[in-house]
N, C-alpha and C positions, 0 to 999 in steps of 0.2 A: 551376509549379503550386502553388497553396494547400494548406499543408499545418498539421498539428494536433497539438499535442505535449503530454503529459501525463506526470506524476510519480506513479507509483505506488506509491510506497515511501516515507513521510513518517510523520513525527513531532512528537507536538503535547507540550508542557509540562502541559495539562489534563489527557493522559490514559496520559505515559509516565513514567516518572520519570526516567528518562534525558533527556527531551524540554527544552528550554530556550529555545525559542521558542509562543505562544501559535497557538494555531490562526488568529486573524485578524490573523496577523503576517505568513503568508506572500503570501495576494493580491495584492499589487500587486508585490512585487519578482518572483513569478516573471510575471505577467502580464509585465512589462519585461524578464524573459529571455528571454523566448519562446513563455512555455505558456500553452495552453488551458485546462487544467485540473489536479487534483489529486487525489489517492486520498490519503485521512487514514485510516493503518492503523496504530493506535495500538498497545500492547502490550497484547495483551489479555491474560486471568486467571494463564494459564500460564509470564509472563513479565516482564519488566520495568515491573508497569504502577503509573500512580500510584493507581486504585481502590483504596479501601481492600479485605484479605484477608475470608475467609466469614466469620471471627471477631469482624470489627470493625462490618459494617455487611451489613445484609436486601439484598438480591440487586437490587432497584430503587432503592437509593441505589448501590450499584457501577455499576449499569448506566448510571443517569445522572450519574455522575462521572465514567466511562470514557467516555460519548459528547458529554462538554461540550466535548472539542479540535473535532473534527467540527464539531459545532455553530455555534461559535465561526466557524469558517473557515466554512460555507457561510455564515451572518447576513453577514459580513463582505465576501463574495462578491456578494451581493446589491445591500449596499450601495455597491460598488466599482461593477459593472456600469449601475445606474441613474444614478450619478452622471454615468458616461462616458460615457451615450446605449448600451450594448453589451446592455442587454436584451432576449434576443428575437433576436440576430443570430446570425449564424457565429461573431461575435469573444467571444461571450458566455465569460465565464471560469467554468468549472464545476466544485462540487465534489463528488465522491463517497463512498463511505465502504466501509471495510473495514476488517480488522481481523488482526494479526499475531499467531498464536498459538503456543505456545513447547509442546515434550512436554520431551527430556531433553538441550536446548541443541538441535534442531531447530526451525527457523520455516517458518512457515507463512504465505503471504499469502493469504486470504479475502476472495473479492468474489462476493456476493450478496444474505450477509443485511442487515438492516437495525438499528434499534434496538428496534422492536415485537419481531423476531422473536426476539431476544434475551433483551428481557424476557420473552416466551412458552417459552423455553428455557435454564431454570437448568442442567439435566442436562450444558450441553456442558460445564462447567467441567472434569467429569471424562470425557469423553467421548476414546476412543483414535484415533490415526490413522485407522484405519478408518472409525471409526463418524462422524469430523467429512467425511471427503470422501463419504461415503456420504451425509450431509445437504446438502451444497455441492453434490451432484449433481441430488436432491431439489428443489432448488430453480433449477434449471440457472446454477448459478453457476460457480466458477471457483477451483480452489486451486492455489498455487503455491511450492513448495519455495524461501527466500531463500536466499541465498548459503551454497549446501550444503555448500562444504569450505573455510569458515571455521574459523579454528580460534587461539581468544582462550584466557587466561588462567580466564576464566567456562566456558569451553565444554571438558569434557572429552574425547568423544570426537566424533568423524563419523558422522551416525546419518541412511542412505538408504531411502526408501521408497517406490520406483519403481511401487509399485500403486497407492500412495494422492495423487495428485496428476496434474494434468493437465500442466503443465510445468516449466520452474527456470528461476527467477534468475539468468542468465549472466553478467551486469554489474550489479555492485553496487558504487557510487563508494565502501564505507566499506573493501571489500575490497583485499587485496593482489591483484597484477595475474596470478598465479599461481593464487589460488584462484578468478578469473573465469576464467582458462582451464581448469583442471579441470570448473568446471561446463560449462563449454562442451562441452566432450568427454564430460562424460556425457548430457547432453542427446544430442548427436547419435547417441550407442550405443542411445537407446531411441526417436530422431523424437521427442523432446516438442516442442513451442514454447516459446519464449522468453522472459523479459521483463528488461526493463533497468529499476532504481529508483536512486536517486539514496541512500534508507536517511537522509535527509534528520533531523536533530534540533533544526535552528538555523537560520535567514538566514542566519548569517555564512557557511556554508558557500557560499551560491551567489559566483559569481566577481566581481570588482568591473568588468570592465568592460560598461558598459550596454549590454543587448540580445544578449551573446552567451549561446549557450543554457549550460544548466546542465550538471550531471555525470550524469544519468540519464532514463532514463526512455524512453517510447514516442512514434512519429511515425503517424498516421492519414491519409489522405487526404482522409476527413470527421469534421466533429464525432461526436463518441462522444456519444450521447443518455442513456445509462442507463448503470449496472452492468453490467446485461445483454447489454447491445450490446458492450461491451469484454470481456464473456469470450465471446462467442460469434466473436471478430474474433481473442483471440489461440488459442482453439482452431483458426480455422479458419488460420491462421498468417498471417493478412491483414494486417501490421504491419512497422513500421521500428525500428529499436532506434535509443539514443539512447547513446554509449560517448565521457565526456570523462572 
């Protein structure tokens, strides 16, 4: 059976600073891993991001500095897809957009808002756990705790927040194999749902041999049409994980 695989968890040079591949660097190579599509969940305000700080620049020059990785990758998408004849089909490569938000070395994956909504809402910059999934909700979107018991040299403590999120990050390819099994076990002490992201910052990451799939990410049984459709599929836990 035909099946549909997406990366959830990626990183663009435009809009991370961590990030060292461009946003319309990854379309084709992951097309030829295997995937459908991709979620460009850049680091948004609270975290690694390249947007310049509130000090440096008006909230609609961050916003569209922060959403040019995005950008970039769907233009780029387009352009890949027409070329191939894949406009319009099942095989169409899709990109989405979200955004990873940091409080006190906690992440967060965000899929729903968009860029409009963004620029409509400076307040989230400071906005707390609460008050960001109580919006994510608002919009029947989708938030998800990354790789929760990571724990780097950056990251001082482990910081859970089991009210404010729909589910976690079980596999995350950037993780040690230890701290995907911890999430894993916490996920299933509270039934959350899953997701697998690859946490992607570069090409060079994906594997060199052609066509085998990549280090993360989700398996559908049909195209994912929206945002929406992809958090309404991993709440309803209608999904395959993707664990290299």
């Amino acid at each position: 059976m035909e099946t549909y695989k997406y990366e959830t968890h990626l990183h663009t040079l435009e809009g991370s600073a961590c990030g060292s591949s461009s946003g319309s660097d990854y379309i084709k190579p992951l097309f030829e891993a295997g995937y459908s599509g991709i979620f460009v969940t850049d680091h948004f305000f609270g975290g690694n991001t390249a947007a310049p700080r509130a000090h440096e620049a008006d909230w609609k020059t961050r916003i569209n500095i922060y959403c040019s990785g995005y950008e970039k990758a769907f233009e780029a998408a387009k352009i890949f897809n027409k070329g191939n004849n894949l406009t319009g089909t099942a095989k169409e490569f899709k990109v989405f957009f979200g955004i990873e938000q940091t409080f006190h070395g906690d992440d967060y994956l965000v899929y729903g808002f968009d860029k409009a909504w963004l620029l409509a809402h400076p307040e989230i910059e400071h906005w707390t756990h609460t008050e960001l999934f109580n919006a994510v909700n608002e919009v029947n979107g989708l938030m998800i705790q990354a790789h929760p018991f990571r724990m780097r040299n950056y990251i001082q403590a482990i910081h859970l927040h089991p009210r404010d999120v729909h589910g976690v990050e079980i596999y995350n390819a950037g993780n040690k194999a230890s701290e995907n099994v911890l999430a894993e076990l916490y996920a299933k002490e509270y039934d959350f749902p899953v997701t697998s992201g690859s946490d992607i910052h570069n090409v060079d990451f994906l594997p060199d041999e052609p066509g085998k799939l990549s280090v993360g990410g989700m398996i559908f049984d049909t195209p994912l049409a929206d945002v929406f459709d992809y958090a309404r599929r991993v709440k309803a836990k209608d999904y395959k994980l993707i664990k290299y």
